[in-house]
N, CA, C and O atoms as a Maestro MAE file, in Angstrom:
{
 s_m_m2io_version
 :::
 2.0.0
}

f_m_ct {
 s_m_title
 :::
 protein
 m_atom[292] {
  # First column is atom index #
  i_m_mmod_type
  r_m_x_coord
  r_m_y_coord
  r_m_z_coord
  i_m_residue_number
  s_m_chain_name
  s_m_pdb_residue_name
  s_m_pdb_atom_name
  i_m_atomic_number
  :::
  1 25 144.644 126.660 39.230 1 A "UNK " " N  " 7
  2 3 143.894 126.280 40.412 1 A "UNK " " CA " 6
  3 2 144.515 125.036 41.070 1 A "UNK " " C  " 6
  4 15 144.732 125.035 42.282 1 A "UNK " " O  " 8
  5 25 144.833 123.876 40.224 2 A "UNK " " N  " 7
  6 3 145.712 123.053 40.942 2 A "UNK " " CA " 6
  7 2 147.097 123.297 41.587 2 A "UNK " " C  " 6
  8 15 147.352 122.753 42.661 2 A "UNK " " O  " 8
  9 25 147.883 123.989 41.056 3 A "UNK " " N  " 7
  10 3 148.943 124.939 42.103 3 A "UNK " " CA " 6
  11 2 148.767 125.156 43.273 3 A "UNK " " C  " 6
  12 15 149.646 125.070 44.131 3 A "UNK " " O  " 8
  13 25 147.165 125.586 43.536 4 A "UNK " " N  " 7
  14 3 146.990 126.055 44.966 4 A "UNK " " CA " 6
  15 2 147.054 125.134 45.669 4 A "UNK " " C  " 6
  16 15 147.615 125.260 46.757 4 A "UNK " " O  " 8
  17 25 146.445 123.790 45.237 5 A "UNK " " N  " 7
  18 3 146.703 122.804 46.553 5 A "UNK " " CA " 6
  19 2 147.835 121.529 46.241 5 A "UNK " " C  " 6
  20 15 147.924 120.310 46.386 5 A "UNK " " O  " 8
  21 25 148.551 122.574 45.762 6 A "UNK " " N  " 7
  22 3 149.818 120.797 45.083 6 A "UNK " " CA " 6
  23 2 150.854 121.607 46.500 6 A "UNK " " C  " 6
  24 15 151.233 122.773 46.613 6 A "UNK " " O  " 8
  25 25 151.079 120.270 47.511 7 A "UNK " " N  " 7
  26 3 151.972 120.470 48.568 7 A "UNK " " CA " 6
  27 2 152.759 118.875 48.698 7 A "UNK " " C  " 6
  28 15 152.575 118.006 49.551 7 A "UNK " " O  " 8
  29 25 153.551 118.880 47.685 8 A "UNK " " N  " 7
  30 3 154.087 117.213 48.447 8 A "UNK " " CA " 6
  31 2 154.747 117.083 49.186 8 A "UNK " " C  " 6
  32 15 155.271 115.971 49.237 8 A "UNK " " O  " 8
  33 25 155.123 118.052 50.162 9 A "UNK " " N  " 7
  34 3 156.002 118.006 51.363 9 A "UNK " " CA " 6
  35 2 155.187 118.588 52.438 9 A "UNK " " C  " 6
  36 15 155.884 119.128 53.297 9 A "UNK " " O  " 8
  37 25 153.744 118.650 52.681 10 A "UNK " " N  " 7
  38 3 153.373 119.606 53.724 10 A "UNK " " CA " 6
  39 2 153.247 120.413 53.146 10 A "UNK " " C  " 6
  40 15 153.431 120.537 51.935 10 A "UNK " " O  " 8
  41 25 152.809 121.338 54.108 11 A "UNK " " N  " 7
  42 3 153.066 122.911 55.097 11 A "UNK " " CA " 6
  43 2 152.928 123.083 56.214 11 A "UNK " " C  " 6
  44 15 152.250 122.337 56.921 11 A "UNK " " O  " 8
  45 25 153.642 124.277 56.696 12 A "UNK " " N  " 7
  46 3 153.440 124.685 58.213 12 A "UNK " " CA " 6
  47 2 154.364 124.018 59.022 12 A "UNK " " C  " 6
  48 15 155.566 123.881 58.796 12 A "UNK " " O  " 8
  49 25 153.525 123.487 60.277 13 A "UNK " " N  " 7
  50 3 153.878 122.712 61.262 13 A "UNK " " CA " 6
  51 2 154.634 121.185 60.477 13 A "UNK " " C  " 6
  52 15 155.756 120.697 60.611 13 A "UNK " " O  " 8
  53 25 153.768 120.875 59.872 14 A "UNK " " N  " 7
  54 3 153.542 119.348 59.022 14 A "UNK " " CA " 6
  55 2 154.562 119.103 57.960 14 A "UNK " " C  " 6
  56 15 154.655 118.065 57.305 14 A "UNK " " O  " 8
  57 25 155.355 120.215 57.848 15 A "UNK " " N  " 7
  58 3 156.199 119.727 56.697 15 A "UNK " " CA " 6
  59 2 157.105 118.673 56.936 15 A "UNK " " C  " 6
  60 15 157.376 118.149 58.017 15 A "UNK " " O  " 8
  61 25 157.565 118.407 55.757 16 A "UNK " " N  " 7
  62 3 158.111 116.390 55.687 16 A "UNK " " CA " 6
  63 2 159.580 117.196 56.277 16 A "UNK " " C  " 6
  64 15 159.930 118.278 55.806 16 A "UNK " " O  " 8
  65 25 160.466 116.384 57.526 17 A "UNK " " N  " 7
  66 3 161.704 116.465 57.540 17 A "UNK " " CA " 6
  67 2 162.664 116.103 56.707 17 A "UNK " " C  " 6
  68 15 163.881 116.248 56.823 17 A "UNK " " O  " 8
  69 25 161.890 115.503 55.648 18 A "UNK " " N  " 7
  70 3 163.182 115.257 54.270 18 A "UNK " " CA " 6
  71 2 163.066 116.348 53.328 18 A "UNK " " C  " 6
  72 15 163.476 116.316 52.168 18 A "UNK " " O  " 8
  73 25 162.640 117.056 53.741 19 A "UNK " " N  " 7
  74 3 162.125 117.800 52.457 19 A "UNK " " CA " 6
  75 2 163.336 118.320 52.035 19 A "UNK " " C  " 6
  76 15 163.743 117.934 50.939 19 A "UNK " " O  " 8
  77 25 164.277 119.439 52.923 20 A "UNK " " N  " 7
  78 3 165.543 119.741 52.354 20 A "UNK " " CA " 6
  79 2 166.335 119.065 51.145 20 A "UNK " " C  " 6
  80 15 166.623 119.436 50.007 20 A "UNK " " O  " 8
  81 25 166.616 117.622 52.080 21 A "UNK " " N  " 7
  82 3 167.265 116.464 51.467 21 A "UNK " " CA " 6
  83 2 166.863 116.196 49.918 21 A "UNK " " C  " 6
  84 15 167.594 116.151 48.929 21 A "UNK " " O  " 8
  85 25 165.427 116.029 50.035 22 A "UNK " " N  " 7
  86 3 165.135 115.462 49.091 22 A "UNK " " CA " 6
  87 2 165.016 116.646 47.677 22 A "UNK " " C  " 6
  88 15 164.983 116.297 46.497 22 A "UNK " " O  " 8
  89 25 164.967 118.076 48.177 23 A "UNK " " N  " 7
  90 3 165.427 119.238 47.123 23 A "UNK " " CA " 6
  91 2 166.917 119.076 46.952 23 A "UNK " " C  " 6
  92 15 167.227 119.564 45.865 23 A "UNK " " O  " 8
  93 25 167.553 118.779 47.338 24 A "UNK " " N  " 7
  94 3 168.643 118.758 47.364 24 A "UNK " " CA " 6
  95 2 169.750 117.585 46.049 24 A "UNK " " C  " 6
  96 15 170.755 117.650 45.341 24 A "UNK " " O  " 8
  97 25 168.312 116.343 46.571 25 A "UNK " " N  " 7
  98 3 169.009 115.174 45.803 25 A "UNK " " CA " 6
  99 2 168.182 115.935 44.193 25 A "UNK " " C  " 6
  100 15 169.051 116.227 43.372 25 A "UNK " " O  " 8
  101 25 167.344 116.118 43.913 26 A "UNK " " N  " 7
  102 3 166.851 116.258 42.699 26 A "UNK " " CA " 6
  103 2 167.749 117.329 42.149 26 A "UNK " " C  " 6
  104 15 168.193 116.964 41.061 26 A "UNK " " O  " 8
  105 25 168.248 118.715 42.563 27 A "UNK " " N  " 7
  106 3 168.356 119.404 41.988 27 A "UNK " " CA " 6
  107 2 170.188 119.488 41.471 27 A "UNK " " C  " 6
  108 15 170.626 120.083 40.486 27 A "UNK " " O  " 8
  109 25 171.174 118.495 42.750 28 A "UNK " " N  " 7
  110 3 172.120 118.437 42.516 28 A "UNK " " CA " 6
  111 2 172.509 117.119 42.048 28 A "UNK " " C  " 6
  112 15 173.269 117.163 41.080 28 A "UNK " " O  " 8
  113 25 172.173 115.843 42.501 29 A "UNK " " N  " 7
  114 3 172.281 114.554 42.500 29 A "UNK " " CA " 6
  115 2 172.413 114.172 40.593 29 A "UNK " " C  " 6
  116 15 173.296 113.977 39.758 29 A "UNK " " O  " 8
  117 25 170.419 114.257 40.700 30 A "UNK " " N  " 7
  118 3 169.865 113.747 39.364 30 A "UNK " " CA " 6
  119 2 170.882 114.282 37.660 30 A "UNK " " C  " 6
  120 15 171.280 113.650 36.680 30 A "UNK " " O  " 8
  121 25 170.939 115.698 38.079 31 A "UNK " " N  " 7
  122 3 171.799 116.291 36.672 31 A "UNK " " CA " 6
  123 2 173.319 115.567 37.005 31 A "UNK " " C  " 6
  124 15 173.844 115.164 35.967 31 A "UNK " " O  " 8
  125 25 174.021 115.352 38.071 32 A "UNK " " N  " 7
  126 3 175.192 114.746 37.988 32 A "UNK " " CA " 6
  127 2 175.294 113.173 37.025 32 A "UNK " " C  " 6
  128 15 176.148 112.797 36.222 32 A "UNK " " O  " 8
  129 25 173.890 112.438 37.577 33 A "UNK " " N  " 7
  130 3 174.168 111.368 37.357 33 A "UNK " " CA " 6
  131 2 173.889 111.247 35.757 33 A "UNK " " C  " 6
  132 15 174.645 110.645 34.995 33 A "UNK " " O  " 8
  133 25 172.427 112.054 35.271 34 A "UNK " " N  " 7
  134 3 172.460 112.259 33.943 34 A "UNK " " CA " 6
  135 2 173.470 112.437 32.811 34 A "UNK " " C  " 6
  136 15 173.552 111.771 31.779 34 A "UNK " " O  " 8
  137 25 174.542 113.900 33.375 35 A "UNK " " N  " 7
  138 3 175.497 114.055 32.787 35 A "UNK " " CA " 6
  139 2 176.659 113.013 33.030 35 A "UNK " " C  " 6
  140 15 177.288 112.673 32.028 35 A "UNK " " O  " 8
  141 25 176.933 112.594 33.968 36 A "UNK " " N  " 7
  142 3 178.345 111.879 33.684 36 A "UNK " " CA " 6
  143 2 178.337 110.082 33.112 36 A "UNK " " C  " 6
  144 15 179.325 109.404 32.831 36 A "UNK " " O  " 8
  145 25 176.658 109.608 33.072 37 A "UNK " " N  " 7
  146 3 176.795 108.148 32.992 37 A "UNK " " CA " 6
  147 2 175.234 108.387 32.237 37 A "UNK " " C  " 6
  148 15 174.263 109.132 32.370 37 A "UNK " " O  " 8
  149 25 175.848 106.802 31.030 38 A "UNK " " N  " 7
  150 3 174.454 106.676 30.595 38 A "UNK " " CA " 6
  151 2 173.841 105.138 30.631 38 A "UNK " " C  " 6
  152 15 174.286 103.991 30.589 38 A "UNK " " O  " 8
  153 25 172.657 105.742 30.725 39 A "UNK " " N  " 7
  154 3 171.308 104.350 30.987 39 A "UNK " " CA " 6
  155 2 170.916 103.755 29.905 39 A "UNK " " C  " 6
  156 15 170.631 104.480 28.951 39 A "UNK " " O  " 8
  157 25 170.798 102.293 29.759 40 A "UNK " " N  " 7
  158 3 170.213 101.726 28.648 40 A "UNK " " CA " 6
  159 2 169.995 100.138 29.727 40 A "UNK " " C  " 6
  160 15 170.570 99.393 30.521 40 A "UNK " " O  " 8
  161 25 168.390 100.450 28.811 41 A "UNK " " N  " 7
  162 3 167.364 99.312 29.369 41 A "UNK " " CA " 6
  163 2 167.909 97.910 29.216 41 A "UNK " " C  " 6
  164 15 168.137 97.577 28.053 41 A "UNK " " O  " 8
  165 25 168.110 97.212 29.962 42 A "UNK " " N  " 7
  166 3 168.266 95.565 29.821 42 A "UNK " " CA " 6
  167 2 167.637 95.215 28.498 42 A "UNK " " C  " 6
  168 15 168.229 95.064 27.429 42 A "UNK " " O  " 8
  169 25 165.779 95.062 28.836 43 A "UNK " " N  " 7
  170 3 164.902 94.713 28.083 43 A "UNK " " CA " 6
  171 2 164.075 95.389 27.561 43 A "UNK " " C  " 6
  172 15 162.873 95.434 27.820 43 A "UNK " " O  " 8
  173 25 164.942 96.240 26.419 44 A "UNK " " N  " 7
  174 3 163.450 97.324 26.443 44 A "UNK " " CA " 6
  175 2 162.102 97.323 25.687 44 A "UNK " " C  " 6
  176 15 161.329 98.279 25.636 44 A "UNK " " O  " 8
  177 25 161.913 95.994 25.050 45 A "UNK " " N  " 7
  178 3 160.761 94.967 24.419 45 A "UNK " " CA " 6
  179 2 160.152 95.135 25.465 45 A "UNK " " C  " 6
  180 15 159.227 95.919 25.251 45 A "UNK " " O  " 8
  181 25 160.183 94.790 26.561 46 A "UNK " " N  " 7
  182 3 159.287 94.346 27.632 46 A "UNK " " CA " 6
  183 2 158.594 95.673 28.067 46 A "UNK " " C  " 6
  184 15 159.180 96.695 27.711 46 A "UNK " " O  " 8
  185 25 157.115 95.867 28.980 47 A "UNK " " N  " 7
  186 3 156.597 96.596 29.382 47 A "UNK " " CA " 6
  187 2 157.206 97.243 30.473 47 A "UNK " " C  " 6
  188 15 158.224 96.551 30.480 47 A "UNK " " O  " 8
  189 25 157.334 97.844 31.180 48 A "UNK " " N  " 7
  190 3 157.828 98.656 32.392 48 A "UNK " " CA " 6
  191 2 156.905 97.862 33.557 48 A "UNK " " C  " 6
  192 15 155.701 97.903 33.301 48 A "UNK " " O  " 8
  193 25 157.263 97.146 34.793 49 A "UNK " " N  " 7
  194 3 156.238 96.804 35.621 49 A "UNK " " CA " 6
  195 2 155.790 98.133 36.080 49 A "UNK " " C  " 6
  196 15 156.516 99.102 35.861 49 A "UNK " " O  " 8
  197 25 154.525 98.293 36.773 50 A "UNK " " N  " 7
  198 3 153.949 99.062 37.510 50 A "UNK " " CA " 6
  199 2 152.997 98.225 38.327 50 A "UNK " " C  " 6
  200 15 152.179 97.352 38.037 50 A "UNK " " O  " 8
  201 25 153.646 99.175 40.193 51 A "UNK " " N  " 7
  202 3 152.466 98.521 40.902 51 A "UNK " " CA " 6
  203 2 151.989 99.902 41.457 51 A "UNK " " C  " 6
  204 15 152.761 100.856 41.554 51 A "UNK " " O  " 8
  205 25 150.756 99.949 41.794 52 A "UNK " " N  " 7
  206 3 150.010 101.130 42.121 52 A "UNK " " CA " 6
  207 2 149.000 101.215 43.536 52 A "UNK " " C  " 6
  208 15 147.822 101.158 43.890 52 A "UNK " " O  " 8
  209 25 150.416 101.396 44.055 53 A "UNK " " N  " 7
  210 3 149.464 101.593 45.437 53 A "UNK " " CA " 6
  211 2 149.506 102.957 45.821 53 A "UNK " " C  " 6
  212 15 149.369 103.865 45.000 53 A "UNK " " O  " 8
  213 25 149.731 103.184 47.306 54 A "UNK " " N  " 7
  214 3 149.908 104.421 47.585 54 A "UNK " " CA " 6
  215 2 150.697 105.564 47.202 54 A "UNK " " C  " 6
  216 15 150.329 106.703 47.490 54 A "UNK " " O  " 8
  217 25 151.757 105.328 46.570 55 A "UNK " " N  " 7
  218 3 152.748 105.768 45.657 55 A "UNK " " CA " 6
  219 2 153.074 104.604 43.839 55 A "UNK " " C  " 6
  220 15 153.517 103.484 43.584 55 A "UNK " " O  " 8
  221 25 152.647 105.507 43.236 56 A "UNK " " N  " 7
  222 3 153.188 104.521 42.056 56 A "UNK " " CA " 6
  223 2 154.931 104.145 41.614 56 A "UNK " " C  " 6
  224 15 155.770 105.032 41.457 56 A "UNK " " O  " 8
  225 25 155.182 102.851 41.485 57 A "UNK " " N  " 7
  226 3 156.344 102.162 41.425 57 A "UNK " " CA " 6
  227 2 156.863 101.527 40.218 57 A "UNK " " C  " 6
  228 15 156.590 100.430 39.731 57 A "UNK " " O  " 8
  229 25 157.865 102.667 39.740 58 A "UNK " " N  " 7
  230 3 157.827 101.305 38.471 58 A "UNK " " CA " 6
  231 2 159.398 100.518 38.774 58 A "UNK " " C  " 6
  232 15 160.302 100.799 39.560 58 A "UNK " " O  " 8
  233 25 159.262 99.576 37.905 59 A "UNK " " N  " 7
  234 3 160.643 98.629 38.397 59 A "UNK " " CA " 6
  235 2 161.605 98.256 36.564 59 A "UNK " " C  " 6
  236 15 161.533 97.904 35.387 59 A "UNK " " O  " 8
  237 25 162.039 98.507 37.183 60 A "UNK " " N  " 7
  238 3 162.794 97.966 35.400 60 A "UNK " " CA " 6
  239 2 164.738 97.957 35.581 60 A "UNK " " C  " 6
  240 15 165.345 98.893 36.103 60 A "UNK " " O  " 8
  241 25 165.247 97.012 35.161 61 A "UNK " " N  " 7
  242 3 166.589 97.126 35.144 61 A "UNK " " CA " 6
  243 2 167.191 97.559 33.588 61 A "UNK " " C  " 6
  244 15 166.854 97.541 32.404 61 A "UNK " " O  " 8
  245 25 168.600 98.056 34.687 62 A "UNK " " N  " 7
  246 3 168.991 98.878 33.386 62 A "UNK " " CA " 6
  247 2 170.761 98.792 33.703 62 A "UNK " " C  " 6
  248 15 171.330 98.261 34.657 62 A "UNK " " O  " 8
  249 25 171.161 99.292 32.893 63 A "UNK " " N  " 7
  250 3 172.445 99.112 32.736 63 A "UNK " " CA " 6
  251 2 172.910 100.364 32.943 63 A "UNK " " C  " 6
  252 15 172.189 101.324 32.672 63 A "UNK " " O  " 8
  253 25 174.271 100.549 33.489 64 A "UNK " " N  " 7
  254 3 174.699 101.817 33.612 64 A "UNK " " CA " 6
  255 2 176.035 102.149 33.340 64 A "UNK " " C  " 6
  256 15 176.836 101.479 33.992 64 A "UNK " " O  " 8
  257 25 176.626 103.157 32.412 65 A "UNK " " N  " 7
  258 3 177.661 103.168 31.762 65 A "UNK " " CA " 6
  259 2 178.713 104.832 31.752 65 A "UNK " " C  " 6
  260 15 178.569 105.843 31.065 65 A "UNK " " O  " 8
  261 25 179.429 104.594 32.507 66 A "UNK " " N  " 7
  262 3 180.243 105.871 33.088 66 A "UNK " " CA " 6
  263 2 180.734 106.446 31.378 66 A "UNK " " C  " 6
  264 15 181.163 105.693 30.504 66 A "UNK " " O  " 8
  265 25 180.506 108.108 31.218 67 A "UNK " " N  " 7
  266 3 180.739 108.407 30.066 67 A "UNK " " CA " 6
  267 2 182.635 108.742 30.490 67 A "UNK " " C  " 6
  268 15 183.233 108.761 31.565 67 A "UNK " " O  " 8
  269 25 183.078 108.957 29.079 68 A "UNK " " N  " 7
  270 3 184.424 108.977 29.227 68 A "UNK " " CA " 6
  271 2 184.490 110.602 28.745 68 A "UNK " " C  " 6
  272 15 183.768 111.198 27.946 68 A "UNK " " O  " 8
  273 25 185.805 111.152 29.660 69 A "UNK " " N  " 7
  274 3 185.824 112.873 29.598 69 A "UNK " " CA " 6
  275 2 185.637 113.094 28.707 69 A "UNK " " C  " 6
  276 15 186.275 112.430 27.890 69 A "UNK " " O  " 8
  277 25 184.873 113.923 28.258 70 A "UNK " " N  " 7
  278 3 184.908 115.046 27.076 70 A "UNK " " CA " 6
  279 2 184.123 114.268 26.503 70 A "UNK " " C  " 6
  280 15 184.542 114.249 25.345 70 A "UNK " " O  " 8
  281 25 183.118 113.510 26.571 71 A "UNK " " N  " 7
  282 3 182.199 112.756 25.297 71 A "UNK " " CA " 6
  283 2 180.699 113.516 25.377 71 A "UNK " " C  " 6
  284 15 180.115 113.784 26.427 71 A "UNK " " O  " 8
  285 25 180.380 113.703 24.476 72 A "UNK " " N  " 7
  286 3 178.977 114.667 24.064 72 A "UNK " " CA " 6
  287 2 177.674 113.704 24.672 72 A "UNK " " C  " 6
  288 15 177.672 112.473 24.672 72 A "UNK " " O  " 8
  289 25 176.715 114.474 25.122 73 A "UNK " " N  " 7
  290 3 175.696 113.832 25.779 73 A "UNK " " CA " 6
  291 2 174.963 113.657 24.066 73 A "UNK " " C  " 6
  292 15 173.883 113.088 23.912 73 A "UNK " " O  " 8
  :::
 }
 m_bond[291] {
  # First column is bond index #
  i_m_from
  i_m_to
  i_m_order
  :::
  1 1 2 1
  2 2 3 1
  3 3 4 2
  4 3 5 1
  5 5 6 1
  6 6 7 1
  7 7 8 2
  8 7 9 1
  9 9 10 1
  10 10 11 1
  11 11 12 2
  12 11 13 1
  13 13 14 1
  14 14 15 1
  15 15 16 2
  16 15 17 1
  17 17 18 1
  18 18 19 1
  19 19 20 2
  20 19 21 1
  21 21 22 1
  22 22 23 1
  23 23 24 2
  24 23 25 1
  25 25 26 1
  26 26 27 1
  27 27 28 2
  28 27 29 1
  29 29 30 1
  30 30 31 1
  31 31 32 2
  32 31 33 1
  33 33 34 1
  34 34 35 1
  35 35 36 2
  36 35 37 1
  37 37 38 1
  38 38 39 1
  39 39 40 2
  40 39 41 1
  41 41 42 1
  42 42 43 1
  43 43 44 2
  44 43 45 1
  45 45 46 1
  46 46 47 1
  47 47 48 2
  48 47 49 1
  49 49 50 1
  50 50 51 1
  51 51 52 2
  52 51 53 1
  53 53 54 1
  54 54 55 1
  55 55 56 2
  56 55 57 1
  57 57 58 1
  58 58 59 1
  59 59 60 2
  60 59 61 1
  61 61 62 1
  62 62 63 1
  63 63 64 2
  64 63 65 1
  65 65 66 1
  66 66 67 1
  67 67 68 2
  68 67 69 1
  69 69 70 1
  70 70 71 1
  71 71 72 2
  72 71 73 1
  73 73 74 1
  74 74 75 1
  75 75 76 2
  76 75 77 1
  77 77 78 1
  78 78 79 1
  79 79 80 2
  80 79 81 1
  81 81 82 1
  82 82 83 1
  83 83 84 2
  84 83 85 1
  85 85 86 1
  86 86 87 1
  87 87 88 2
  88 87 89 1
  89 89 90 1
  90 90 91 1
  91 91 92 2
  92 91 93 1
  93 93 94 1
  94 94 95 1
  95 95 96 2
  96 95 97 1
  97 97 98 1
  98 98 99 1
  99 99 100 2
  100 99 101 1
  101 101 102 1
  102 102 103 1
  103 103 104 2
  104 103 105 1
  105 105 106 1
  106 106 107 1
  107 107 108 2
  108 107 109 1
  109 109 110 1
  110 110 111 1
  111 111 112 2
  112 111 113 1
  113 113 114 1
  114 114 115 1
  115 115 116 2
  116 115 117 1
  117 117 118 1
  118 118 119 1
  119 119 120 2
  120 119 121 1
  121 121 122 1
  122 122 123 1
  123 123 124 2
  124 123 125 1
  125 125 126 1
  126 126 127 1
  127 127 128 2
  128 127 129 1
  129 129 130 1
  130 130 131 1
  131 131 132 2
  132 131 133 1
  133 133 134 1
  134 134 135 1
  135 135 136 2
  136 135 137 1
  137 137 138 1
  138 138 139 1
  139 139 140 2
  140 139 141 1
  141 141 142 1
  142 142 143 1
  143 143 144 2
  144 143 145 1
  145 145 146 1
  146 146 147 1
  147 147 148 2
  148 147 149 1
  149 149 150 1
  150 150 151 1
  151 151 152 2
  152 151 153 1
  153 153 154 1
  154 154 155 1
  155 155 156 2
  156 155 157 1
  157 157 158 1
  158 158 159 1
  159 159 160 2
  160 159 161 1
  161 161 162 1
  162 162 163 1
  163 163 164 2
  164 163 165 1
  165 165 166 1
  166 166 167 1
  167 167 168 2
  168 167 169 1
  169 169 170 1
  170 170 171 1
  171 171 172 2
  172 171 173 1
  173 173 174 1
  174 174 175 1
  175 175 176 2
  176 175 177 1
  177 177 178 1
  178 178 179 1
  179 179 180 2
  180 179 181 1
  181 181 182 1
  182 182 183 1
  183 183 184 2
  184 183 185 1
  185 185 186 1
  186 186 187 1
  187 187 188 2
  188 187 189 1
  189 189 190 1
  190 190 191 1
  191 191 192 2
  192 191 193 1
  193 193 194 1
  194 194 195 1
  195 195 196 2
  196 195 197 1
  197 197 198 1
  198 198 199 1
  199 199 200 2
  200 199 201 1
  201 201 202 1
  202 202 203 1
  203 203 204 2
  204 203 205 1
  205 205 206 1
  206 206 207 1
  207 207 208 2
  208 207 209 1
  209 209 210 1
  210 210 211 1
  211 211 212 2
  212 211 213 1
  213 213 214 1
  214 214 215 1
  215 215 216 2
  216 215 217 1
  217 217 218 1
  218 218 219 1
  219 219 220 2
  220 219 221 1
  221 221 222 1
  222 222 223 1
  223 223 224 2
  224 223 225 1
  225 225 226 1
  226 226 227 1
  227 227 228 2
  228 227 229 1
  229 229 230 1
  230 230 231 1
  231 231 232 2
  232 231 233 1
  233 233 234 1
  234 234 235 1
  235 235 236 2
  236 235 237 1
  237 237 238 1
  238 238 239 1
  239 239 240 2
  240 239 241 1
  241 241 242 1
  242 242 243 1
  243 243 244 2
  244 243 245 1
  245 245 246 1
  246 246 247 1
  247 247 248 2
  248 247 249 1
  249 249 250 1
  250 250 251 1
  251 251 252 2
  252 251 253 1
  253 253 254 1
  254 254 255 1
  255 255 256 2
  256 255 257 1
  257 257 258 1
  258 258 259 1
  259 259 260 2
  260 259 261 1
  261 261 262 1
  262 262 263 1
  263 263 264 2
  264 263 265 1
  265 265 266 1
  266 266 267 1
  267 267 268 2
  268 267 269 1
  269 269 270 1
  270 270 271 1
  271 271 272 2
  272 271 273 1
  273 273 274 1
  274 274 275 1
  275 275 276 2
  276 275 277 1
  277 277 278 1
  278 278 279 1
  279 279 280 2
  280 279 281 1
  281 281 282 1
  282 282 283 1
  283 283 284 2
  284 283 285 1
  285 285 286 1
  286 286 287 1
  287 287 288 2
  288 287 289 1
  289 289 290 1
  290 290 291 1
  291 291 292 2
  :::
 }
}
């Protein structure tokens, strides 16, 4: 029943003009960056900030580390 009304881009008339884009970045972008580089938290003791407004935000730095060819995820 929640399916029926989950629209985060619109419909119709109303749909978001990023919407392409933004299918686009998730489905090609995100697995690139996963696979070729890896993430590790600055501080990862610390809590994750979160601010919660109209969209929830979290903030946290991180380090980022280009994998070298042929290395196993």
């Amino acid at each position: 029943m929640m399916d029926h009304y989950y629209m985060p881009f619109g419909l119709g008339s109303r749909t978001c003009i990023g919407k392409n884009i933004s299918l686009l970045e998730i489905s090609k972008l995100v697995p690139v960056l996963v696979k070729g580089f890896d993430f590790e938290l600055v501080n990862p003791d610390q809590p994750l900030k979160i601010k919660n407004r109209f969209l929830v935000k979290q903030s946290f730095k991180c380090r980022i580390y280009k994998r070298r060819v042929g290395e196993k995820l």
